[in-house]
N, C-alpha and C positions, 0 to 999 in steps of 0.2 A: 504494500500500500504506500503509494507516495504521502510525502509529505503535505501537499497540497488536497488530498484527499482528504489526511486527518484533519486539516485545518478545515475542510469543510463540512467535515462530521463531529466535531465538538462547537461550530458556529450553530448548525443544526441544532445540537443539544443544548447549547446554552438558551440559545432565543426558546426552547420552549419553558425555561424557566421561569416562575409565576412572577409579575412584577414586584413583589415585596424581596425577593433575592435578588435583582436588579443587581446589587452593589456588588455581588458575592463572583459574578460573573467573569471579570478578571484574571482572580483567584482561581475558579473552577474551572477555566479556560487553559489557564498554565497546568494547573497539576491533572487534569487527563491531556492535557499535550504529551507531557511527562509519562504518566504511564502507560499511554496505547504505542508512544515510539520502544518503550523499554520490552512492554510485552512483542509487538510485535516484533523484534528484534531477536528475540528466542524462537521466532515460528519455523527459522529457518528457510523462508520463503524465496523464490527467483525470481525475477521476472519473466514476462512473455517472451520480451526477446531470447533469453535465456532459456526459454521452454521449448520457444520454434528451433533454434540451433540444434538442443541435444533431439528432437525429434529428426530433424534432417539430416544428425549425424547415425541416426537407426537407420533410417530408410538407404542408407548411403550402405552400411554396412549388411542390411539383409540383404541389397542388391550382389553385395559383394559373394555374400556366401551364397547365395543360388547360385553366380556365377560358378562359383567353386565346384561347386556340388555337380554341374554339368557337366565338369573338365573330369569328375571325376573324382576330386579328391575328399578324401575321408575326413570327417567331422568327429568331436569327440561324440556328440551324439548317437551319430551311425555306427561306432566300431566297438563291437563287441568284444572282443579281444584286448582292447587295453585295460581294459579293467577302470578306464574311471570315471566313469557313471557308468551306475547302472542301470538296467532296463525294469523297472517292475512298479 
């Protein structure tokens, strides 16, 4: 979540605050600023751009291994004989 997001999702929550907390808004403004960057900073999160790369770097690599697979060559998948995976 950008930082600009957050900042429009605590402007969101403040303004529904009843007018008698008016003043408090400042206040409640900075400290969930504070804790939605701190939480979401433990979500371990990527971005999109970051999500389209590692997906087109799959696509890139399955193409690779059907290639493979035509030519011929054996996967650990398919060889039963190496022993490491197994089938079952």
């Amino acid at each position: 979540m950008t930082t600009h997001k957050v900042d429009t999702l605590i402007q969101q929550f403040t303004e529904t605050l009843p007018k008698g907390l008016a003043h408090l808004k400042e206040e409640m403004s900075h400290n969930l600023q504070q804790i939605l960057k701190s939480y979401l900073s433990q979500l371990n999160l990527i971005t999109r751009e970051e999500f389209d790369i590692q997906v087109s770097l799959l696509k890139r690599m399955r193409q690779r291994l059907i290639a493979l697979e035509k030519q011929g060559v054996e996967t650990p998948e398919k060889s039963s004989d190496h022993g490491l995976i197994s089938e079952k």
